[in-house]
Backbone as a ProteinNet text record, in pm:
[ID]
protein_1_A
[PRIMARY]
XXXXXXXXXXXXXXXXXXXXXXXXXXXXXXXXXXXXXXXXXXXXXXXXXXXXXXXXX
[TERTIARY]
-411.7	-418.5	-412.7	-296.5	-323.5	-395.3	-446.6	-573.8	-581.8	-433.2	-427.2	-463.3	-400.4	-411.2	-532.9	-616.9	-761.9	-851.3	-812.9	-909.3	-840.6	-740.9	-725	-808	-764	-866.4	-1028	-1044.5	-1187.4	-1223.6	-1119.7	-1142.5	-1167.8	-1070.9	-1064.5	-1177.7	-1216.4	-1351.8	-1487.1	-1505.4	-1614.1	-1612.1	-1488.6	-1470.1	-1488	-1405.9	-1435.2	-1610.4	-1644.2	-1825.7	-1882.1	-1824.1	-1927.1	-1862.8	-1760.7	-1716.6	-1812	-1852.4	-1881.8	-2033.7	-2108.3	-2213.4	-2243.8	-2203.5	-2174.8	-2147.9	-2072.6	-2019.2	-2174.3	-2237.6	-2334.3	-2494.8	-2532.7	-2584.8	-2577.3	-2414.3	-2425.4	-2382.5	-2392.2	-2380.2	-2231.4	-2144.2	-2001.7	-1907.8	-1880.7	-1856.5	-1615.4	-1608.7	-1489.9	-1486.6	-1555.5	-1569.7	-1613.8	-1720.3	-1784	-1633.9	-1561	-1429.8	-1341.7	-1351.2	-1202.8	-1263.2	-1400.7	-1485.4	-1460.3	-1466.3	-1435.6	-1313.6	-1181.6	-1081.3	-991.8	-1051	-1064.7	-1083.1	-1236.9	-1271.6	-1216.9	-1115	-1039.8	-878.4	-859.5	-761.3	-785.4	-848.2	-909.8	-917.3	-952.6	-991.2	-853.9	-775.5	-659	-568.7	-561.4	-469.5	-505.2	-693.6	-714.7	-708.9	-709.5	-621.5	-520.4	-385	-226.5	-223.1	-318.9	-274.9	-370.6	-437.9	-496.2	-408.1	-322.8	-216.2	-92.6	-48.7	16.1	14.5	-140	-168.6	-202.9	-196.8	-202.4	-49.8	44.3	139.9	211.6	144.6	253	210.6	95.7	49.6	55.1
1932.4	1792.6	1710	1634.8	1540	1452.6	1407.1	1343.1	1186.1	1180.4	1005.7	1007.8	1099.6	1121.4	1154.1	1238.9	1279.7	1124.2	1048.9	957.5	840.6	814.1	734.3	758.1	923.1	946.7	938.2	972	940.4	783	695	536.4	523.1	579	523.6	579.2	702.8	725.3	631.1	582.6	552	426.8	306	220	179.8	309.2	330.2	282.2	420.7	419.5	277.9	226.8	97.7	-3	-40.8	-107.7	-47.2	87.5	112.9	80.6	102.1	65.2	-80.8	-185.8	-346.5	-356.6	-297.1	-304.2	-249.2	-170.2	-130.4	-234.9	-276.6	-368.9	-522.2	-568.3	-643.1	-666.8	-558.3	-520.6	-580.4	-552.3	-596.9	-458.9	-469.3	-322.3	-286.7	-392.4	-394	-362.7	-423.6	-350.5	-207.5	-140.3	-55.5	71.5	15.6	56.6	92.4	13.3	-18.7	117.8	103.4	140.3	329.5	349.1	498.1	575.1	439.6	509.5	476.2	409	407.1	520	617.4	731.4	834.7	824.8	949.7	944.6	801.3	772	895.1	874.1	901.2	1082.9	1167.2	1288.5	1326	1260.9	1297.6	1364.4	1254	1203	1326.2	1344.4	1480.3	1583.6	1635.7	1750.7	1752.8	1673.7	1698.6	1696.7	1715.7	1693.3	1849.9	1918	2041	2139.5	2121.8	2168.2	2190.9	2083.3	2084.2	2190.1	2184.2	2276	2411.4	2425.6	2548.1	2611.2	2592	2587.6	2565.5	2560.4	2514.8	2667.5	2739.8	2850.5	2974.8
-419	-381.1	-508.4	-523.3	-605	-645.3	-758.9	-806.8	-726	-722.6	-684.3	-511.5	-455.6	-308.7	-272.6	-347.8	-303.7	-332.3	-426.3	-441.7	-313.4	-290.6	-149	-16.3	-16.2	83.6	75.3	-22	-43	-28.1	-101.4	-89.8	59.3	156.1	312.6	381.4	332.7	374.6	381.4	237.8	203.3	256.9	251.7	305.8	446.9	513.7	681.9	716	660.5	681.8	663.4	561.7	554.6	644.6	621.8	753.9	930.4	958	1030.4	1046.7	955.6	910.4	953	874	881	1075.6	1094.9	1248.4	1344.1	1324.5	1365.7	1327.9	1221	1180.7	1249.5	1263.6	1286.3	1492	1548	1653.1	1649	1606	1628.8	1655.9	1779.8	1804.7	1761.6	1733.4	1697.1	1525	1460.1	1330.2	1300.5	1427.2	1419.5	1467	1542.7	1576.2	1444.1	1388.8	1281.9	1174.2	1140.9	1036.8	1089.6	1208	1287.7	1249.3	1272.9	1275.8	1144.2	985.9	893	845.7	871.8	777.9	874.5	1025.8	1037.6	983.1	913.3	853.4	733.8	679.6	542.4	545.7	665.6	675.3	664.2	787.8	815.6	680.2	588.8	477.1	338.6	345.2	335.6	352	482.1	544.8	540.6	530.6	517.8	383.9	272.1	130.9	95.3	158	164.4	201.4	320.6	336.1	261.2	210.7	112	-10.2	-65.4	-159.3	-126.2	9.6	63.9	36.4	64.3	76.7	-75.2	-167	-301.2	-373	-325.6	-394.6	-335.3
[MASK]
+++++++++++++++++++++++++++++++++++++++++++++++++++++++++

C-alpha cells in the first residue's frame, strides 16, 4: 500500500468518525449518516489498496 493512499484512507476514516461523533452529539442524524459512510469510504479504499499489495508480491 502506498504511503500516500494509506494516509487518505486513514484521513477518511478519522474524519468519517468525527463527523459521526458531532452527528450523534448533536442528535443530527444526517451527519451521523454522512460520518458512517465516510469511514466505510475510508475501509473500502483500504482494502482495494491491500489487495493490490497482495497481488504485486
Amino acid at each position: 500500500m502506498s504511503g500516500e493512499q494509506k494516509t487518505e484512507a486513514k484521513g477518511e476514516q478519522a474524519k468519517g468518525k468525527l463527523k459521526e461523533t458531532a452527528g450523534h452529539l448533536t442528535g443530527n442524524d444526517r451527519l451521523t449518516a454522512e460520518g458512517r459512510a465516510e469511514q466505510a469510504k475510508g475501509d473500502a479504499r483500504q482494502a482495494k489498496e491491500s489487495v493490490k499489495d497482495a497481488f504485486k508480491r
